[in-house]
N, C-alpha and C positions, 0 to 999 in steps of 0.2 A: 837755393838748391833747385836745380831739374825737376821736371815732374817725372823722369823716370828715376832718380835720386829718393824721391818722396815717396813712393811706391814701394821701393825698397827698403827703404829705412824704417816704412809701416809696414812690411812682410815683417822682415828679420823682431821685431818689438812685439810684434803679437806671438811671432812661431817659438820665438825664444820664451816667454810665458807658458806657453801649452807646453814646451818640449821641458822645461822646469818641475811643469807640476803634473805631468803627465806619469801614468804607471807601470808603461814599459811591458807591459802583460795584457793578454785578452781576458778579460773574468767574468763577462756576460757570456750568456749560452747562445745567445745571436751570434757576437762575435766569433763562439768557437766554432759555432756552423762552418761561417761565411770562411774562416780562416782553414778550415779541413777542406772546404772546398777549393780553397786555394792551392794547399799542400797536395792537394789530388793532382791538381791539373798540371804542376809542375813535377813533381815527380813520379805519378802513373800514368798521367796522360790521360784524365779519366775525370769525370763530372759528379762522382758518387766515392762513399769512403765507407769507414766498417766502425771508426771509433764511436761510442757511446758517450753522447753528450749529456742525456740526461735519463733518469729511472726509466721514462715511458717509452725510449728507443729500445727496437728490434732488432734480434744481430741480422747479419748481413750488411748488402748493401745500403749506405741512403743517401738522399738526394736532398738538397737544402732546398727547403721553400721560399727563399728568401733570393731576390735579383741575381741574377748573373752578373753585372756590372761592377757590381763590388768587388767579389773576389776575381772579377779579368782586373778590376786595376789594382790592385794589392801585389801584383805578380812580379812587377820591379821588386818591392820592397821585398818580399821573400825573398827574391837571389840576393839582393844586398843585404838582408842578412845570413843567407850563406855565406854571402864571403865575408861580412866581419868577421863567424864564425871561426873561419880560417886562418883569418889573418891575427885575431887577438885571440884564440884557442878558447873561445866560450865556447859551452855546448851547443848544438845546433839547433835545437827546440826552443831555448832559449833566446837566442840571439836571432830566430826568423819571428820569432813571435815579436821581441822587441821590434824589429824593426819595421812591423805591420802593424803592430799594435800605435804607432808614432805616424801613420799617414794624417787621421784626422785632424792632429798639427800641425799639421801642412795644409791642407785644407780648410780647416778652419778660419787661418792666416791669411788666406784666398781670401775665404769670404771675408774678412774685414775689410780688405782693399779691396773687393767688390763694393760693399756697403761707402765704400770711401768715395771711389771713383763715380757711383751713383750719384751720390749727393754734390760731390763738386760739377761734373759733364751732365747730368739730366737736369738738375735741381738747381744750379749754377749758387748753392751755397759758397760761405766763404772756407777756406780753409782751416780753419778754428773750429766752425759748424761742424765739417766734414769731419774731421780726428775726432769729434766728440760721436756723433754718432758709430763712425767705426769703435771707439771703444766701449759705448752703450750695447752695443749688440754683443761684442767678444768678451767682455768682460763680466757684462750688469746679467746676464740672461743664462739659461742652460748650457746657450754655445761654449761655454767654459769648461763645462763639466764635460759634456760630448766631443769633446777634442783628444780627451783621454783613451778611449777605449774605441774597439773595430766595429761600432755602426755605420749603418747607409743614411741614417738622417744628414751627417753632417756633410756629405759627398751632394746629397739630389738639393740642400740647401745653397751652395754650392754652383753647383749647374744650374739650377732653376731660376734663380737669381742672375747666371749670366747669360741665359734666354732671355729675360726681362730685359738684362742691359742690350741687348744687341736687339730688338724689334722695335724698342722705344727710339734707337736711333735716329736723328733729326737730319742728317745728312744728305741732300737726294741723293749725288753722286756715289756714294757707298752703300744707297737703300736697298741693292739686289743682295751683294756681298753680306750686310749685319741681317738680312730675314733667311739666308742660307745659316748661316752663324746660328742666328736663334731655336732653327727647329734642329742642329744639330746639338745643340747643350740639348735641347728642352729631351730629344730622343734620348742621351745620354741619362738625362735624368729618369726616365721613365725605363730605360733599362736598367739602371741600379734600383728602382723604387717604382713599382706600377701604377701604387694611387696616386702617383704626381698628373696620371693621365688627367682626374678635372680638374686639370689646370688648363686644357688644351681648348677649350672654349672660350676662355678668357683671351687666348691670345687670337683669335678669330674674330671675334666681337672686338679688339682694340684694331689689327685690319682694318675690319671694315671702315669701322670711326676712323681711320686716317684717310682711305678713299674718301669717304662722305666727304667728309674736308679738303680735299682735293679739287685743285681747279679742272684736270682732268680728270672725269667721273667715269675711266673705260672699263665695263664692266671685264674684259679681257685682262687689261693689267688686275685687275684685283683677284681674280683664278689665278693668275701669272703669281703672285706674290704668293698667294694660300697655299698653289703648287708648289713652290719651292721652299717655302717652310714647312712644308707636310709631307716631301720624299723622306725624309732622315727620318720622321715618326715612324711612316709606313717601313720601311726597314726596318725599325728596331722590333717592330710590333710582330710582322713574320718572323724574325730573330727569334721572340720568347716565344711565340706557338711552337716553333720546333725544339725546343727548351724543352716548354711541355710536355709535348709526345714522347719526347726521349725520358722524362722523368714519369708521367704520370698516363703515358699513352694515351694523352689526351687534348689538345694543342689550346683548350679554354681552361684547361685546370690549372690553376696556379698555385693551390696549395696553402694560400693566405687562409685565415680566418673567415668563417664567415658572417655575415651582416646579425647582429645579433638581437635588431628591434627595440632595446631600451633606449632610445633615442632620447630622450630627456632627460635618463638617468647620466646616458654620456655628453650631453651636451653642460646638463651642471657641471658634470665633474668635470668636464676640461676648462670651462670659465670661476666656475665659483666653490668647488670643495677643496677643503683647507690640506687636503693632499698633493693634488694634482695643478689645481686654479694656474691658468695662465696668466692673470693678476698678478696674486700673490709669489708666485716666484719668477716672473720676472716686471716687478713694477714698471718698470718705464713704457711698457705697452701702456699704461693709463695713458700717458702725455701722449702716446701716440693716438689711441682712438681719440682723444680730444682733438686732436691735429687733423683730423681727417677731413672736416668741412674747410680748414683753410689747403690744404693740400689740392681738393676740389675745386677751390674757386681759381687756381693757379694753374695746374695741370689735371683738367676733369678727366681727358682719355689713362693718362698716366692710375690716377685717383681711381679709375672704375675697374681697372686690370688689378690693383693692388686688392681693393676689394672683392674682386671675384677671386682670388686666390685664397685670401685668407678664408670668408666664407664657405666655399666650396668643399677646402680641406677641413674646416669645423662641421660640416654639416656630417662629411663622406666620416671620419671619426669619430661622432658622436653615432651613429649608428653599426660603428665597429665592434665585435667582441671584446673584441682588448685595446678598448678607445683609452686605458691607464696607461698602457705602454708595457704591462708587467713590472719587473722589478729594474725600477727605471727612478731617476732623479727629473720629479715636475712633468708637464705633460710633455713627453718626449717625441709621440707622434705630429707637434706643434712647433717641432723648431724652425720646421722649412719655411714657417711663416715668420717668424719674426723679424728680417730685413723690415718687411712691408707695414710693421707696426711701431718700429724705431725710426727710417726714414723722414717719416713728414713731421716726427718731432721738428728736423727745421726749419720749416715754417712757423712753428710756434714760436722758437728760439728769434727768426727774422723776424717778426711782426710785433712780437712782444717781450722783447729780451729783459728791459728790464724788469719787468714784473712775474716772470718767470724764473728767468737764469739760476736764483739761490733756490728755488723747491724743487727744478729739473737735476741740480748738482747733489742734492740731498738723496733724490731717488734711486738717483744714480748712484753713490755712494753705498745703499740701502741695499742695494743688487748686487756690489760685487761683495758686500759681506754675505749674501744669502749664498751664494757662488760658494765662496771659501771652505766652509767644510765638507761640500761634496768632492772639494779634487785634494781633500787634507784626507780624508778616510772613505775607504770603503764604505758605498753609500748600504751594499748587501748587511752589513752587520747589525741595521738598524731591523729592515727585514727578519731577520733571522731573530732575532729578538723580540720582537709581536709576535713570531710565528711559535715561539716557546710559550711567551705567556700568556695567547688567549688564540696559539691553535690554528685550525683552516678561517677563523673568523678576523686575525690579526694583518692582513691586508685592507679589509673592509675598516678596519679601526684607523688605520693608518688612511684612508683613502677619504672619511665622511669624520672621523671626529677632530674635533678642534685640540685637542690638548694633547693630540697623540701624530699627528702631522708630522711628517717628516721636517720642516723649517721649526721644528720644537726639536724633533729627535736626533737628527742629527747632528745638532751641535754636544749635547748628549754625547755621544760618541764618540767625538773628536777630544773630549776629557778623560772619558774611559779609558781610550786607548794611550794617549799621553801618560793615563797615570799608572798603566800596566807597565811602560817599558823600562819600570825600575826594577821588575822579576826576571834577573838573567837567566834563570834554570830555563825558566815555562820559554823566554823568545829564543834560547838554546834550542830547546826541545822542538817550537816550532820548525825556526829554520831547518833543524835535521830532518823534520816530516816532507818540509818544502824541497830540500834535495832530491829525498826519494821520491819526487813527485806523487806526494798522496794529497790525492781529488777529494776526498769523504764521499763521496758519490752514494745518496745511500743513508748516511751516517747520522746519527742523531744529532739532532740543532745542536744541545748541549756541548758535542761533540767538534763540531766545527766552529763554536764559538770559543773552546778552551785553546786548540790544536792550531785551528788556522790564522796560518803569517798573514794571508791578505787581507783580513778583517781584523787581526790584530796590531798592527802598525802603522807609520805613515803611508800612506798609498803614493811613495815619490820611487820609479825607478833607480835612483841613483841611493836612495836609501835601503830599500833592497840589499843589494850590491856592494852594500857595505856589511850589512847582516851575513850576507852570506862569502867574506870575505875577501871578497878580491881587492889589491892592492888600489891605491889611495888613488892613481890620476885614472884610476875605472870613474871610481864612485864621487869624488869631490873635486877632479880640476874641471871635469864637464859642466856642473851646477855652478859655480865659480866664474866660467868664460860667460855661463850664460845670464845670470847677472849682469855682467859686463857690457852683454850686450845689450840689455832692456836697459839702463843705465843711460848706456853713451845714445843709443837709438830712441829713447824716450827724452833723453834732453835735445836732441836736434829737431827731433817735433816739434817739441813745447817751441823754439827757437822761432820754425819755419811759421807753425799756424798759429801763436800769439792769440789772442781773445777771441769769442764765439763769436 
């Protein structure tokens, strides 16, 4: 098979998993932002909207805190679903929502064949190596879960990752073209996502380390290269000031959170509390920090970028207010790192295959079970349920103690809800509330844990859809083909890349 056959064959097999288990709806309050703001700009023409998202909004006008870049690219996927809307006579809220809510499956997909293309072109893995990492990252890790619903993590992971790929480029001949390339991801990234900004010193310090090693040391070509990686920044960077002003009359205000000083407090919880731990839910970074001094000894410049990436983003969020993510599955503000702690697993796997291979397969194994019930059920219900029984203090329980963890509770849930949908009255009754569009906005926990379809059911679009009755090739030939396609597209893999 082609390498542009194998490219394709690993898009379609990872997009058709996300687009499987994906929920077809936006049900984070981020997303409903990001996605109003979308709805604004396509049909007012306007950066600002009136809907209340949540208790503490103002009526009037408002403005999303959260990147422009997200909802400029979502803007296809709305008109495509206006026009499925039209053509298959679903309502229209529904059907744009679906089909925004479905980019991160696209994207996500991306990044695997990023993570692929890495490993085989930089890392000159074998291709057995390479499909395993690409599946370690989209399967074994958050990336799974964040495929489903309209956040920016999975878009600036994404981009930032294909900065990395294009500056690490080895090619002279193309050296001007891949550092144009890279600071145009890297600005795209930092327009959907601002804190990706330190990341921007890492790829400056890898520069330089490429000059230094250069037989010509012109201090001109190395401005030469930094300048033309750093126009696309400088634009995007005046972009969001004028962003600003128009939002906040203020071209530094961004609106984010501010730095909130418990830096140790966020630095455990994102590495080691049995809520949040970047470990614990997604193990395979173990192997990968183990992998780090051979990654080093092979590719040091490569090895010191990946490291000031992850770093930087743990530092810059462990001093963030809401270095949890809020009501988020594992640490969410951490995925944009994860290529960079899956990667040099291949080196572990080259150098020492056989005495790894069966504990790295078990880990891995380990991860896409931990995966599994976040894209089976609504991960809010577990939420919602601390938050009855022990109040404004049932995040905090869920975040430090061990026995109330979400990788405890949410499997918990995925029984629950299994075992409710023998009460046809009560998912009657839901659905009917789901048509009328009733939010609970407001409403007591109790209230939305009895009522609400989307913490009450499978969290699968296409089951939805059958809830709420639409005719059989809506809801079951779609899940059906796609099958079909992870199937036929995972047995051509297995075919092409044969053993690690």
């Amino acid at each position: 098979m082609s390498k542009p056959k194998i490219h394709l064959t690993l898009f379609l097999f990872f997009f058709s998993i996300y687009a499987l288990t994906g929920q077809g709806s936006i049900q984070s309050a981020d997303g409903k932002i990001m996605f109003l703001l979308t709805q604004a700009m396509v049909e007012n023409q306007s950066v600002s909207f009136s809907e209340m998202v949540t208790l503490e909004d103002n009526e009037g006008s408002k403005f999303s805190k959260y990147g422009l870049g997200m909802s400029i690219l979502a803007i296809p996927f709305y008109l495509l679903g206006k026009a499925l809307s039209i053509l298959l006579g679903i309502e229209a809220s529904l059907a744009t929502q679906f089909a925004v809510s479905m980019i991160n499956a696209f994207l996500t997909a991306l990044s695997c064949l990023m993570v692929y293309r890495f490993a085989r072109e930089r890392f000159d893995f074998s291709p057995g190596t390479g499909l395993f990492l690409a599946a370690g990252f989209g399967l074994s890790t958050i990336a799974w879960y964040y495929s489903e619903d309209f956040m920016s993590e999975p878009v600036t992971t994404l981009l930032l990752l294909s900065a990395v790929y294009f500056v690490t480029g080895q090619d002279p001949l193309t050296r001007k073209r891949d550092l144009l390339w890279a600071g145009t991801f890297l600005a795209l990234a930092i327009f959907c996502r601002l804190p990706v900004l330190v990341a921007v010193p890492g790829f400056i310090i890898y520069q330089w380390m490429v000059w230094a090693e250069s037989e010509e040391k012109s201090v001109n070509a190395l401005v030469m290269d930094l300048v033309r990686s750093a126009i696309p920044v400088i634009a995007v960077l005046i972009l969001i000031m004028a962003y600003n002003y128009v939002r906040f009359a203020d071209p530094l205000e961004t609106g984010y959170e501010k730095f909130s000083g418990r830096f140790m407090v966020g630095l455990f919880g994102l590495l080691f509390s049995p809520g949040k731990s970047l470990f614990l839910f997604n193990p395979l970074t173990i192997f990968g920090c183990l992998s780090f001094t051979l990654c080093f000894q092979k590719q040091r410049k490569i090895t010191l970028l990946f490291g000031w990436i992850v770093v930087s983003h743990l530092l810059l969020f462990s001093f963030w207010g809401s270095w949890q993510g809020g009501m988020s599955w594992g640490p969410r503000l951490m995925l944009g790192v994860l290529p960079y702690l899956i990667l040099p697993i291949g080196f572990l796997l080259r150098e020492y295959k056989q005495a790894v291979k069966i504990p790295v397969l078990v880990v891995m194994a380990m991860g896409i079970l931990i995966q599994l019930p976040s894209v089976t059920v609504n991960i809010a219900r577990y939420y919602y349920e601390m938050n009855r029984d022990f109040g404004s203090s049932g995040h905090d329980q869920i975040l430090f103690s061990p026995k109330y963890s979400q990788l405890i509770g949410q499997f918990r849930q995925v029984a629950v809800v299994f075992e409710n949908l023998d009460d046809d009255f009560q998912m009657a009754q839901m659905v009917s509330l789901a048509k009328k569009g009733e939010r609970f906005l407001g409403a007591d926990i109790e209230v939305v844990l009895e009522n609400g379809l989307a913490v009450n059911a499978p969290n699968f679009w296409w089951y939805y859809m059958r809830l709420f009755g639409y005719p059989f090739y809506f809801w079951l030939l779609p899940p059906v083909a796609l099958v079909g396609v992870i199937a036929v597209s995972g047995y051509k893999l297995y075919r092409e890349t044969g053993d690690l």
